[in-house]
N, C-alpha and C positions, 0 to 999 in steps of 0.2 A: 751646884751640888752634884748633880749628874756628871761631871767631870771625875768630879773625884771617887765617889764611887765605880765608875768604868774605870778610872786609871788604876783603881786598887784592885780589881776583879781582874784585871790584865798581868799585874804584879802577883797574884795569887795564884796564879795559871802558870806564868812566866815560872814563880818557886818552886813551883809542884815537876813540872817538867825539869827543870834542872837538876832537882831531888832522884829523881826518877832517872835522871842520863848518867849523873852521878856513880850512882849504884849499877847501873846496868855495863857500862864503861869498866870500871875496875872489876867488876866479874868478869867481863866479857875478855880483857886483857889480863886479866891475872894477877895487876898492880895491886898492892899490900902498903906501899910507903904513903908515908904523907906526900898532899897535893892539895892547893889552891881551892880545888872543884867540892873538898869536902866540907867549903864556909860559903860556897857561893848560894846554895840553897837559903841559908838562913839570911843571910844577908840580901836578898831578892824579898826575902817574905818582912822582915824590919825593916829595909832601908823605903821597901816600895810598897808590899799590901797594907800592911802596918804605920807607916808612916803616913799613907790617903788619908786611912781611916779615923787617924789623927786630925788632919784638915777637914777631914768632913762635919767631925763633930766640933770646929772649933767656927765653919762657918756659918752657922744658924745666929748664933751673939755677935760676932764679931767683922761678919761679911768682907770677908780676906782678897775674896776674887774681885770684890771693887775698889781694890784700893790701885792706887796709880799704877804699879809696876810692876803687879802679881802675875800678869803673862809674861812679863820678862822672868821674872825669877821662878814659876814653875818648869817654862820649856828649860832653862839653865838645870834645873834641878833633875828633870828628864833626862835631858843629855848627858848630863855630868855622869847621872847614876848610868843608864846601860853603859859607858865610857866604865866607871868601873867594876862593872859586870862582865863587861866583853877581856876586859884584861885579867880579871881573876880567871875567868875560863881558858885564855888561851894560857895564860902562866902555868896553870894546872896542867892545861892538856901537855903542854912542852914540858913540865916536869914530867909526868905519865910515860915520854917518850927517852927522857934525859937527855934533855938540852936545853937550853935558856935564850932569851933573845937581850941584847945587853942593854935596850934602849926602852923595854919594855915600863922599866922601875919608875921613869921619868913620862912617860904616858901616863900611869895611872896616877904616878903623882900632882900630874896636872888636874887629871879627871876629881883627883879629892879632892885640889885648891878646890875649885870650882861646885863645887858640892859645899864645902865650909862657907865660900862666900855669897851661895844661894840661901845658906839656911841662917847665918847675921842678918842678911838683909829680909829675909821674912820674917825673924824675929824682931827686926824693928817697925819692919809694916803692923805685925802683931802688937806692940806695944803701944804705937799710934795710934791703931784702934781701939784696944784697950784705955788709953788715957781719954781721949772723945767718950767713952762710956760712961 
């Protein structure tokens, strides 16, 4: 439980500060256009403070963290996400700049496979426990 609470307090910090570079960045350059960096706030705080907070209250009934393969699939879900945190940010900052990297699309699109088949497979651990109930 203490995991998950720390991981969401880190994700809440991590949002907050994004939010904040966000806003200080396009003041600070003058950028007006649309950019990546103005969803990556919200998406730090739903994919990561938000979604702990999820596990937390889901492991008291259904004790998530002991089932066989929940450290594989949380560090996967860890990775995955800064994976598409660090690419929404840099997509933005290179929009910001006006230029694009061409290989980028394919980075992040890996980083989401991998986010979609960390959360099937926790939703099956979830159900397993759930059915044991």
């Amino acid at each position: 439980m203490k995991r998950f609470i720390n991981t969401s307090l880190f994700y809440l910090v991590l949002g907050l500060l994004l939010g904040f570079l966000y806003r200080e960045l396009t003041k600070v350059t003058g950028y007006t256009g649309p950019t990546q960096l103005s969803v990556l706030h919200t998406h730090t705080l739903t994919l990561g403070f938000m979604f702990h907070l999820i596990l937390l209250a889901l492991e008291t009934p259904f004790k998530l963290s002991e089932t066989k393969y929940f450290n594989i699939i949380y560090w996967l879900y860890q990775v995955s996400l800064l994976g598409v945190l660090a690419t929404l940010g840099f997509r933005g900052y290179l929009t910001m700049l006006g230029t694009d990297f061409a290989g980028l699309s394919h980075i992040a699109g890996t980083f989401h496979t991998l986010i979609a088949i960390s959360l099937v497979w926790l939703m099956l651990n979830l159900k397993k426990q759930v059915n044991q109930k």
